[in-house]
BAVEX-76296 format. One line per field, with one value per residue (C-alpha): x, y, z; residue number from 1; residue in one letter. Coordinates in steps of 0.1 Angstrom, whole numbers. Layout:
c1 = [X_...]
c2 = [Y_...]
c3 = [Z_...]
resi = [NUM_...]
resn = [a_...]
***
This chain:
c1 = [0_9_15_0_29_11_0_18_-14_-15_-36_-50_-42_-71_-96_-89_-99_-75_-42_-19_8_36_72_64_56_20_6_-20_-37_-61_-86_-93_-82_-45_-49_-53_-26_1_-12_-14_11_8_-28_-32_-8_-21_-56_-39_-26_-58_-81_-52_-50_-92_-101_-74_-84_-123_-112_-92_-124_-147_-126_-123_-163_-172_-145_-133_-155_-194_-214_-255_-260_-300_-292_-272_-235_-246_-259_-233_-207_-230_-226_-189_-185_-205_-180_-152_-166_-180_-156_-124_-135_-147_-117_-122_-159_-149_-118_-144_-165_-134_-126_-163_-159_-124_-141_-113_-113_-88_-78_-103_-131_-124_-118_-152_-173_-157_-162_-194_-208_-188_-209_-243_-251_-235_-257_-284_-281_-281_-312_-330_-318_-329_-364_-366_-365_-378_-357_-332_-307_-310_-296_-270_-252_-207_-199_-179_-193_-221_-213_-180_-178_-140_-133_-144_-130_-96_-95_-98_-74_-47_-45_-48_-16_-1_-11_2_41_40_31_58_85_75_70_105_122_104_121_152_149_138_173_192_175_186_222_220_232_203_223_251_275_267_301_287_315_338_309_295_258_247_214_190_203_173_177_214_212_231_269_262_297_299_323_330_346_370_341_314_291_289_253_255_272_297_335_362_372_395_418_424_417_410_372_353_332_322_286_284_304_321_358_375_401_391_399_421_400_419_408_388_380_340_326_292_265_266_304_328_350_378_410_413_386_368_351_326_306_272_266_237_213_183_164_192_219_238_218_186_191_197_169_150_164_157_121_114_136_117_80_86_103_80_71_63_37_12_-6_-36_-38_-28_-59_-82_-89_-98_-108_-138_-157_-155_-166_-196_-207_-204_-219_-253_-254_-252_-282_-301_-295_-306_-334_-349_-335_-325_-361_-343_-363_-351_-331_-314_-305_-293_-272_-253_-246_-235_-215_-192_-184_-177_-153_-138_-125_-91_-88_-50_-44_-39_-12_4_31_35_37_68_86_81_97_121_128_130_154_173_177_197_224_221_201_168_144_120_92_82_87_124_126_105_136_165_168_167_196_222_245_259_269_291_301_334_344_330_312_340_371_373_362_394_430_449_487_497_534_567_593_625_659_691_688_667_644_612_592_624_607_568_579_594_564_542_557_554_518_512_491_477_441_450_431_464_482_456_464_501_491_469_495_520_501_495_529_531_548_534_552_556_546_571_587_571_551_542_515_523_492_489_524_524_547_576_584_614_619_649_677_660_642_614_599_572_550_546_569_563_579_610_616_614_637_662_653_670_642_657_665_628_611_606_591_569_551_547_532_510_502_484_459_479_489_522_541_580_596_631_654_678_677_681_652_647_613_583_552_517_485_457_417_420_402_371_378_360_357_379_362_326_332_347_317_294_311_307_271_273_264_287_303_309_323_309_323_330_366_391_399_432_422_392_411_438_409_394_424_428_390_394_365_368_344_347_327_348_344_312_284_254_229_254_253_212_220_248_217_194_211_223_184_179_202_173_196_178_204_211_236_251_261_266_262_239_255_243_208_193_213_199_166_169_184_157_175_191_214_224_254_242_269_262_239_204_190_210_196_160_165_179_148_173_202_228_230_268_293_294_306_292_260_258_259_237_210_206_206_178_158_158_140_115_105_103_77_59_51_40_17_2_-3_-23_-39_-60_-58_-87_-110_-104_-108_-141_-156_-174_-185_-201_-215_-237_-215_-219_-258_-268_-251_-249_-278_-248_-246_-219_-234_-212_-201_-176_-161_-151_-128_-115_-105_-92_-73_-55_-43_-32_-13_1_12_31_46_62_70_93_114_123_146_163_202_218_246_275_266_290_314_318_319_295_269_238_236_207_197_161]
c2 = [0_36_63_94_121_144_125_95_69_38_45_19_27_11_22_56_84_110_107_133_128_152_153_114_100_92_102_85_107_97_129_158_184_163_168_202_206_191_209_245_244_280_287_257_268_302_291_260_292_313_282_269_305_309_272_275_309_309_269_288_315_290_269_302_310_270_265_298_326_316_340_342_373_367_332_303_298_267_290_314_277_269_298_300_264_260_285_265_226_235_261_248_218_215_198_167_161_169_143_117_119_112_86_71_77_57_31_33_51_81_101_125_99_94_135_144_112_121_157_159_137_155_188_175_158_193_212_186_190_231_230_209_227_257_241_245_211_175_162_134_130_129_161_147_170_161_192_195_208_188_197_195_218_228_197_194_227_224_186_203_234_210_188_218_230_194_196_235_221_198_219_242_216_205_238_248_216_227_259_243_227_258_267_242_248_281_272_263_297_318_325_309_319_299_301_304_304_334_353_345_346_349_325_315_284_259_274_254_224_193_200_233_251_269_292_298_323_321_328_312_282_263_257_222_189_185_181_205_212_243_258_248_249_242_234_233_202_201_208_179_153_168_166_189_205_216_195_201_205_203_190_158_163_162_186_192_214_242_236_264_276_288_299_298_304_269_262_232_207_203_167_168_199_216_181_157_176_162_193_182_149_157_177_149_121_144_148_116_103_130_116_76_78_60_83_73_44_70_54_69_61_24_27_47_23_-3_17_38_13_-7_19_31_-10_-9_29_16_-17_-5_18_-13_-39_-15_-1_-33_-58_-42_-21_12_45_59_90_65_44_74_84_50_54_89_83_47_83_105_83_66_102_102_148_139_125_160_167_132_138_177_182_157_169_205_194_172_198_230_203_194_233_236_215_228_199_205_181_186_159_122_104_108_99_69_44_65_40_10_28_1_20_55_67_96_124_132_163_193_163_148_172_207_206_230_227_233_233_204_194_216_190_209_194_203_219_247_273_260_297_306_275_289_327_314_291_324_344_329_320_357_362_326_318_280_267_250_286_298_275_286_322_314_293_318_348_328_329_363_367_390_379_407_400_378_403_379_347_318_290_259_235_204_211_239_278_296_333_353_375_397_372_339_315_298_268_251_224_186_156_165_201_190_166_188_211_186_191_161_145_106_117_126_97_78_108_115_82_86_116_103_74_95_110_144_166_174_205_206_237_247_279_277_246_232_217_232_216_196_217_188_202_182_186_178_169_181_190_158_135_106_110_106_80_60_68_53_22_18_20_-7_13_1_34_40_69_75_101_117_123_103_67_72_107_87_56_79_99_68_47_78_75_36_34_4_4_30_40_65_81_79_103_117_87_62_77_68_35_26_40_16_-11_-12_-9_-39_-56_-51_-21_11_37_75_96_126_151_191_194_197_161_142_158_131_105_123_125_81_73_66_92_123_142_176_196_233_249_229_241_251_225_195_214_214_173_159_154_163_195_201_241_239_229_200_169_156_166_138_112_139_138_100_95_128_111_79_95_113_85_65_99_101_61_65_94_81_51_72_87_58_42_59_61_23_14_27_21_-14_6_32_7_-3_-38_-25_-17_-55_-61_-27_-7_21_36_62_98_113_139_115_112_145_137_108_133_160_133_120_152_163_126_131_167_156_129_149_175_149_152_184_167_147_149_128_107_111_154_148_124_152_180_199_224_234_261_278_277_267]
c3 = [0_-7_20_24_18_41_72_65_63_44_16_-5_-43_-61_-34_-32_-56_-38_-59_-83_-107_-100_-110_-131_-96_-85_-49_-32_-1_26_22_2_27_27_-10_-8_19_-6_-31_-18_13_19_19_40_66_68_71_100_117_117_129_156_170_168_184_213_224_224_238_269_272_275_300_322_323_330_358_372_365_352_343_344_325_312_304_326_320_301_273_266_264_243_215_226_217_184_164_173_165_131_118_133_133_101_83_108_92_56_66_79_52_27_47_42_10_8_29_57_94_98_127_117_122_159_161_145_162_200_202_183_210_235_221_210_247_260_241_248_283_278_261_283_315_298_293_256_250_267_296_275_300_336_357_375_403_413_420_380_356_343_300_287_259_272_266_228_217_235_215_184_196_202_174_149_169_161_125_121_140_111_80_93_95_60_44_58_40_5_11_10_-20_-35_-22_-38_-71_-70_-68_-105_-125_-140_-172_-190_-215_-249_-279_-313_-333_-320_-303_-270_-262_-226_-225_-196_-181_-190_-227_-227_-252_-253_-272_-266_-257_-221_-214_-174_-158_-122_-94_-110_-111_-137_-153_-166_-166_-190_-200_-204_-240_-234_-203_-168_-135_-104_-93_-60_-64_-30_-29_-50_-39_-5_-18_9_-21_-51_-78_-111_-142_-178_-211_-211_-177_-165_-144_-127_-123_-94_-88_-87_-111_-88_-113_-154_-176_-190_-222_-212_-242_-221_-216_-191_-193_-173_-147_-165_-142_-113_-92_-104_-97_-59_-56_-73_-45_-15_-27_-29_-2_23_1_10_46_67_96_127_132_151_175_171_135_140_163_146_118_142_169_155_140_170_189_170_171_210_214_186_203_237_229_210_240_267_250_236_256_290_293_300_289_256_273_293_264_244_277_274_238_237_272_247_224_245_263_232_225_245_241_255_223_210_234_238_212_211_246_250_215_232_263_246_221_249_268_236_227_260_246_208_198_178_176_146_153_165_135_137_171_167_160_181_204_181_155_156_126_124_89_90_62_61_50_76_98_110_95_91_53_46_38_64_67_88_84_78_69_68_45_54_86_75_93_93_95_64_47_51_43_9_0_12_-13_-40_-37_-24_-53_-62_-59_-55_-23_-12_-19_4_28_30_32_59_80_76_84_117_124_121_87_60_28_0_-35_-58_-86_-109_-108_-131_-126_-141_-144_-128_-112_-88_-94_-99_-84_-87_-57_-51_-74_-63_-85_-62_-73_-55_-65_-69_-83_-115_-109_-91_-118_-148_-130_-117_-82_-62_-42_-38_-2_12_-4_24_42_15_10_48_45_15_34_60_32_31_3_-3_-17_-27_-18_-38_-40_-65_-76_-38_-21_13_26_22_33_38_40_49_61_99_121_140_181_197_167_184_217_194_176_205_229_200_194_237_228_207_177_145_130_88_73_38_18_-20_-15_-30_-10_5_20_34_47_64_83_94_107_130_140_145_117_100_76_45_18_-7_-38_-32_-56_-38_-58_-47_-9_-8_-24_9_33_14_16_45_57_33_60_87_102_123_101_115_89_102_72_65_29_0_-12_18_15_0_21_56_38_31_64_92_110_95_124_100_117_123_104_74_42_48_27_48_82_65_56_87_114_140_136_154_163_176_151_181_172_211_203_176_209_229_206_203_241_239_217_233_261_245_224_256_273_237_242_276_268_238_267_295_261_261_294_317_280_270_304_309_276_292_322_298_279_310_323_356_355_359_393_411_392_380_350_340_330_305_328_343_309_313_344_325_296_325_344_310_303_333_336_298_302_337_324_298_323_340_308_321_349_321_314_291_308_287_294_325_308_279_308_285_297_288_265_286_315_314]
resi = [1_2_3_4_5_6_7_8_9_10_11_12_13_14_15_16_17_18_19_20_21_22_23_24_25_26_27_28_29_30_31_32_33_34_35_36_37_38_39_40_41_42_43_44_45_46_47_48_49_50_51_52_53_54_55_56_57_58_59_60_61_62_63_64_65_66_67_68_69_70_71_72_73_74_75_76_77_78_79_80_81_82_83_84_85_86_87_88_89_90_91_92_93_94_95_96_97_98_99_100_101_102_103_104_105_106_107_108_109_110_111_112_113_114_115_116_117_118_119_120_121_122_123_124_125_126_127_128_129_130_131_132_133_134_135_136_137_138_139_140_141_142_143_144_145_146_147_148_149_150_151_152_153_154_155_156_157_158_159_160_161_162_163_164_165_166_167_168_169_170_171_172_173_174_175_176_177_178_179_180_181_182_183_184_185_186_187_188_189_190_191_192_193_194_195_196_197_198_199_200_201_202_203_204_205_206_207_208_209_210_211_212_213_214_215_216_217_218_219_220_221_222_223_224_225_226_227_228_229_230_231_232_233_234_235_236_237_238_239_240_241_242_243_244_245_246_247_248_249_250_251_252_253_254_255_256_257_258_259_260_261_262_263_264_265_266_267_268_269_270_271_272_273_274_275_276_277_278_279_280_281_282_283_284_285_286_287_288_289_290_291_292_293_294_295_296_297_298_299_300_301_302_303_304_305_306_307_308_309_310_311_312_313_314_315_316_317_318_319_320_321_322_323_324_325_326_327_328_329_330_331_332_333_334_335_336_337_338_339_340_341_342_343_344_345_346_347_348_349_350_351_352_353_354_355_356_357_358_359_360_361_362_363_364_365_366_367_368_369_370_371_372_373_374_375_376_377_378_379_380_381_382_383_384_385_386_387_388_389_390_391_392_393_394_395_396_397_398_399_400_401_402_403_404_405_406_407_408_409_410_411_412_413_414_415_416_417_418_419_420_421_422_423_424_425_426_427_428_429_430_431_432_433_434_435_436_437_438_439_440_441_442_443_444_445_446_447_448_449_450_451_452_453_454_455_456_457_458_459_460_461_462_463_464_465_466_467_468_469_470_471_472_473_474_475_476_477_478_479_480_481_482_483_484_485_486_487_488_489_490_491_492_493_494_495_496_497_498_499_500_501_502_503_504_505_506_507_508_509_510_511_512_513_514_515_516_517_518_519_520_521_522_523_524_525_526_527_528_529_530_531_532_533_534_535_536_537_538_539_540_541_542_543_544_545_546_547_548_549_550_551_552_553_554_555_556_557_558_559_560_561_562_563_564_565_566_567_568_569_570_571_572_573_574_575_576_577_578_579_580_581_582_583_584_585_586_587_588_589_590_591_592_593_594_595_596_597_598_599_600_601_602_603_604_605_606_607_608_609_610_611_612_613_614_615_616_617_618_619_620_621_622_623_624_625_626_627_628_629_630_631_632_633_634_635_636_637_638_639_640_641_642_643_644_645_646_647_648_649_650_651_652_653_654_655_656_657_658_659_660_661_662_663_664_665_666_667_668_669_670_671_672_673_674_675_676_677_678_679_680_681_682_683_684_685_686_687_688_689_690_691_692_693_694_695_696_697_698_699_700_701_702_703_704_705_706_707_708_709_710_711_712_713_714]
resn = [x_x_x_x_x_x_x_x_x_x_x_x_x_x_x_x_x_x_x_x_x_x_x_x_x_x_x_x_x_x_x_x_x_x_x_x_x_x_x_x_x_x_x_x_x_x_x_x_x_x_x_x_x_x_x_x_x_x_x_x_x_x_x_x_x_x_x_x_x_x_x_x_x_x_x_x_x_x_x_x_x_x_x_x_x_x_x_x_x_x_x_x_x_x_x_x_x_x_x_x_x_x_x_x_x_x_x_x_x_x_x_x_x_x_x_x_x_x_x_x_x_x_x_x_x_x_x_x_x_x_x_x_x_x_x_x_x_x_x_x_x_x_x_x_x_x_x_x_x_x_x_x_x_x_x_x_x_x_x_x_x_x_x_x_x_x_x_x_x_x_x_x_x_x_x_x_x_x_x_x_x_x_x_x_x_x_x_x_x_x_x_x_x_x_x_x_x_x_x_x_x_x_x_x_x_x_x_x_x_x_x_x_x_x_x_x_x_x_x_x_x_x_x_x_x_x_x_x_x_x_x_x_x_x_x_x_x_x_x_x_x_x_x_x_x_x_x_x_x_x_x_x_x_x_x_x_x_x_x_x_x_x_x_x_x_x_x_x_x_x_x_x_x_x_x_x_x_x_x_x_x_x_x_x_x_x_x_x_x_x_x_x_x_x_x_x_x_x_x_x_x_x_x_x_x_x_x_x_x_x_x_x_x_x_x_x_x_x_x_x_x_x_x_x_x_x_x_x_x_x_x_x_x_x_x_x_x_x_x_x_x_x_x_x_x_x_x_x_x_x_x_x_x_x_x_x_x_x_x_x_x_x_x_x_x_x_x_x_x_x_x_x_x_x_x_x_x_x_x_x_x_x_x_x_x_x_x_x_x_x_x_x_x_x_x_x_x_x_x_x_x_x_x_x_x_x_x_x_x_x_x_x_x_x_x_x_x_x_x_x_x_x_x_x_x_x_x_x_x_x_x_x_x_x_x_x_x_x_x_x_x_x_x_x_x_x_x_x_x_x_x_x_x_x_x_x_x_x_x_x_x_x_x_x_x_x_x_x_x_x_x_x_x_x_x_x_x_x_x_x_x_x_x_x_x_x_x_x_x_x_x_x_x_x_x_x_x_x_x_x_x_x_x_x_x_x_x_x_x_x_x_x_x_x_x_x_x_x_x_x_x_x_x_x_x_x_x_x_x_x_x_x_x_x_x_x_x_x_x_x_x_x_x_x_x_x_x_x_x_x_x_x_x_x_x_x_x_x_x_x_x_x_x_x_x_x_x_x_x_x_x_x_x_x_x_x_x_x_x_x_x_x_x_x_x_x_x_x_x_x_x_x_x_x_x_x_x_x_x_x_x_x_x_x_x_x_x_x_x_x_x_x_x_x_x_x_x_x_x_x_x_x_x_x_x_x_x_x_x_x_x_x_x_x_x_x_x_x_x_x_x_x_x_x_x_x_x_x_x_x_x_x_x_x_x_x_x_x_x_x_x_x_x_x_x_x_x_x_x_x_x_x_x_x_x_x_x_x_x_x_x_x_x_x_x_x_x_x_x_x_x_x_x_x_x_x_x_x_x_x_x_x_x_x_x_x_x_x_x_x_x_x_x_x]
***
């Protein structure tokens, strides 16, 4: 069976005439209004906002005039419930009987059934009541006196209040990840330079046609996928496939879509165009990654299809068997049936999961965890694998200058002030890295007198009589640069995934200079505190295999996935689910969106892209590598509170159901008067909202092994 994109409802394809083709893929909804909702997202969230804000304000009003302050002005307090109330069952509540009649339609019970069937019994024997306290109609029900009050109208508008509230916390969450995809989209150039002939023509970028030639200038993106035909340089592919260093581009080379042009100018023959892009095809994954996750098995659903139709047997048999069989008077009768509705309708239900992912979230915040919503805390503590991104999860995501070999007995700070110089002027990200490292040191090179990149081998400058060469193998050798004598410390520097550049001054080698993305403050001390959880650890990544192995021996990962393309990186997450394994991927960029979007749970890291933040279910606000092990042990306990409340949801209701049903009438003459539904609906919520109170007193063990503290004090 399908699944409702919108509430997340098994929806039976050939039964339901709710469906809409989109994008070449076919969704299948529950209802019209979920329809409408994943059709117009913005109207329907405005109009979720007006209707939330409307039902739980007149629903606190009429909670203040029937059990602090009543009022008797011309009519009984009763009355003025009464008009209070009606406004907010039939105009907030509308959408529940539109969804109960699609669900008639579709032949299957919703959430919207047991909604509309509990609090319109809650309201019609309240209004009942009313009305025949009032005299204006025949006594139905008898006046019963418990000191409470005898109608419950609170009760039904405060259901509908809440679970519009739940329902509004969800569009939002949603409507925020379309917004990021919108985001990514945009990443794709607006316009692109098109060669005909010797003239260029600047285009829009979905005009851009297969061979078509693209020129691209240093700074900006490039607008398709395709293969370099003319120049060189060097390219940040990151956003694609989270390579840490840009990556040389020269003829024959392929490059991709949003990736930045970062030195010469390119002329690109278009291979892949407008949704055939690597871009587009991410956006395409995420969509439908985020479309087919499975969200949390809600209780109340599970329930509801069972559970309604149950109920209305029991409540219309109940009334049949006492009014035939049992000899009760017909007000009686109808007394027993509308008390099985009444009670059936657990009103905590609203608050059951918002009020603990509040708490849970408010308690999360403290520690720069956000939690987005229950179905991606639903498996935290079943998540048996953790799939890590490498490059800015557990590195830096920069080059960074980590090793100054000096030959000879040479000055190590002489050796960085030379290499300084001569990239003083080079966009190269490893030149930058040089620049960086010295100007750390407190040196402030001066421009070379004249500077020459070579491609694909590194520079030479000329500064005050001395030639300086600096660059890879390939340079030293075709300037007869002796390296025999450092080999050995260059494979070991090699072997440890690191970068190296030659330095030489007149024709004499002086120093190796390794640069390198490190890594991340706490990544050792995480990754070990997860494997003591008996959580297996993988590190899955774009950049190239020996970078990736070298990381990981330091992490004590042994399992690797490199070189890996975003379509490949869903394909790892699905498979390893294949395997029967609870998967959680922690990532930063726009690659791993679709990955965090596939995996059961997505952990984003705060100061990654907005479109990896919107994906993951749970984000990371510091750039905290700690708050990956946090937020699992978080989530394990507000699963475990959302459980229990979803539990004392039902309990007092299900419990009574028999009782209001009459079982108790043969032996001790006692029937229960729907007023005493009330209490059971008061003393669930009260037991749901202090159970998820408790949360508050929470504190993740490994918060004192980490020596972290809260962000806030709440």
């Amino acid at each position: 069976m399908a699944k409702d994109p919108v509430c997340g409802m098994h929806v039976d394809e050939n039964r339901t005439p709710f469906k809409v083709e989109k994008g070449g893929i076919t969704y299948y909804f529950c209802s019209q209004s979920c329809l409408d909702t994943f059709l117009k997202p913005e109207r329907e969230l405005s109009n979720l906002k007006r209707m939330t804000a409307f039902a739980l304000t007149v629903g606190s009003v009429i909670a203040f005039l029937e059990y602090v302050y009543p009022i008797n002005y011309v009519f009984p307090n009763y009355f003025w419930l009464f008009i209070l109330a009606t406004p907010v069952q039939f105009i907030a509540g509308w959408r529940f009987y539109l969804g109960t009649r699609d669900a008639i339609i579709a032949r299957q019970a919703n959430m919207d059934s047991l909604i509309a069937i509990g609090t319109t019994a809650a309201w019609l024997y309240s209004t009942i009541y009313t009305f025949q306290t009032l005299g204006w109609i025949p006594q139905l029900f008898p006046k019963v006196s418990t000191g409470v009050s005898e109608v419950y109208f609170t009760e039904s508008g405060l259901i509908i209040g809440f679970i519009l509230l739940g329902k509004t916390m969800e569009h939002i969450v949603k409507g925020k990840a379309s917004d990021a995809i919108r985001k990514l989209l945009e990443l794709q150039p607006k316009m692109a330079r098109v060669l005909e002939g010797d003239v260029e023509r600047e285009v829009p970028a979905e005009e851009v046609k297969v061979d078509d030639i693209v020129v691209v200038r240093p700074g900006e993106r490039i607008p398709v996928d395709g293969v370099v035909v003319e120049g060189y340089s060097w390219v940040d592919q990151s956003i694609v496939t989270g390579e840490s260093v840009p990556v040389e581009k020269k003829v024959g080379d392929e490059v991709m879509c949003a990736s930045i042009n970062r030195a010469g100018v390119l002329k690109i023959k278009a291979i892949k165009v407008g949704s055939d892009t690597s871009l587009a095809q991410i956006v395409k994954m995420v969509e439908e990654a985020i479309v087919s996750k499975a969200p949390i098995q809600r209780l109340a659903d599970f329930v509801s299809s069972y559970f309604v139709p149950v109920v209305i047997a029991i409540a219309i048999l109940s009334f049949l068997f006492w009014y035939t069989v049992g000899g009760l008077p017909f007000g009686l009768s109808l007394t027993i049936m509308i008390s099985v509705l009444v009670i059936a309708c657990p009103c905590a239900l609203g608050i059951a999961t918002p009020s603990a992912i509040m708490i849970g979230a408010s308690k999360g915040a403290q520690y720069g965890v956000l939690i987005k919503g229950g179905e991606y805390l639903e498996k935290a503590y079943k998540i048996n694998v953790i799939v890590f991104d490498k490059t800015g999860t557990l590195t830096e995501g920069k080059p960074t200058v980590t090793d100054i070999i000096a030959v000879e007995d040479e000055n190590e700070d002489r050796i960085l002030e030379f290499a300084a110089l001569a990239e003083r002027g080079s966009e190269h990200p490893l030149g930058l890295a040089i620049v960086e490292a010295a100007r750390g040191k407190g040196i402030n090179p001066p421009y070379p007198e004249s500077f020459e990149a070579v491609p694909g081998k590194g520079v030479i400058a000329l500064f005050d009589g001395n030639e300086i060469l600096l660059g890879n193998r390939r340079l030293m050798l075709d300037h007869n640069i002796l390296i025999e004598h450092v080999e050995d410390i260059l494979k070991r520097l090699e072997d440890e995934g690191k970068t190296l550049v030659m330095l030489a001054v007149n024709k004499k080698l002086l120093g190796v200079i390794a640069i390198a993305d490190t890594l991340k403050e706490y990544s050792d001390e995480v990754i070990s505190a997860i494997k003591r959880m008996g959580i297996e650890v993988i590190m899955l990544t774009g950049d190239n295999r020996r970078t990736a192995e070298a990381i990981a021996k330091k992490l004590g990962i042994t399992r690797v996935y490199a070189e890996v393309l975003p379509a490949d990186k869903v394909t790892v997450i699905n498979d390893l689910k294949s395997e029967g394994k609870i998967v959680a991927m922690v990532g930063d960029g726009i690659n791993d969106a679709p990955a965090l979007a596939a995996a059961d749970i997505g952990i984003a890291i705060g100061s990654g892209t907005d479109v990896a933040k919107e994906t993951g279910g749970i984000v990371l606000v510091k750039d905290d590598l700690r708050d990956v092990v946090v937020s699992i042990e978080l989530s394990k306990a507000t699963v475990r509170k959302i459980k229990q409340n979803l539990f004392w949801a039902f309990f007092y209701n299900i419990v009574l159901i028999p009782i209001a049903a009459g079982l108790l009438y043969p032996f001790f003459k006692i029937l229960l008067n729907p007023i005493f539904a009330a209490i059971a609906m008061a003393s669930s919520s009260v037991t749901v909202v202090s159970n998820s109170l408790l949360l508050n007193r929470y504190r993740p063990p490994l918060v004192e092994k980490f020596m972290m503290k809260p962000l806030l004090m709440m």
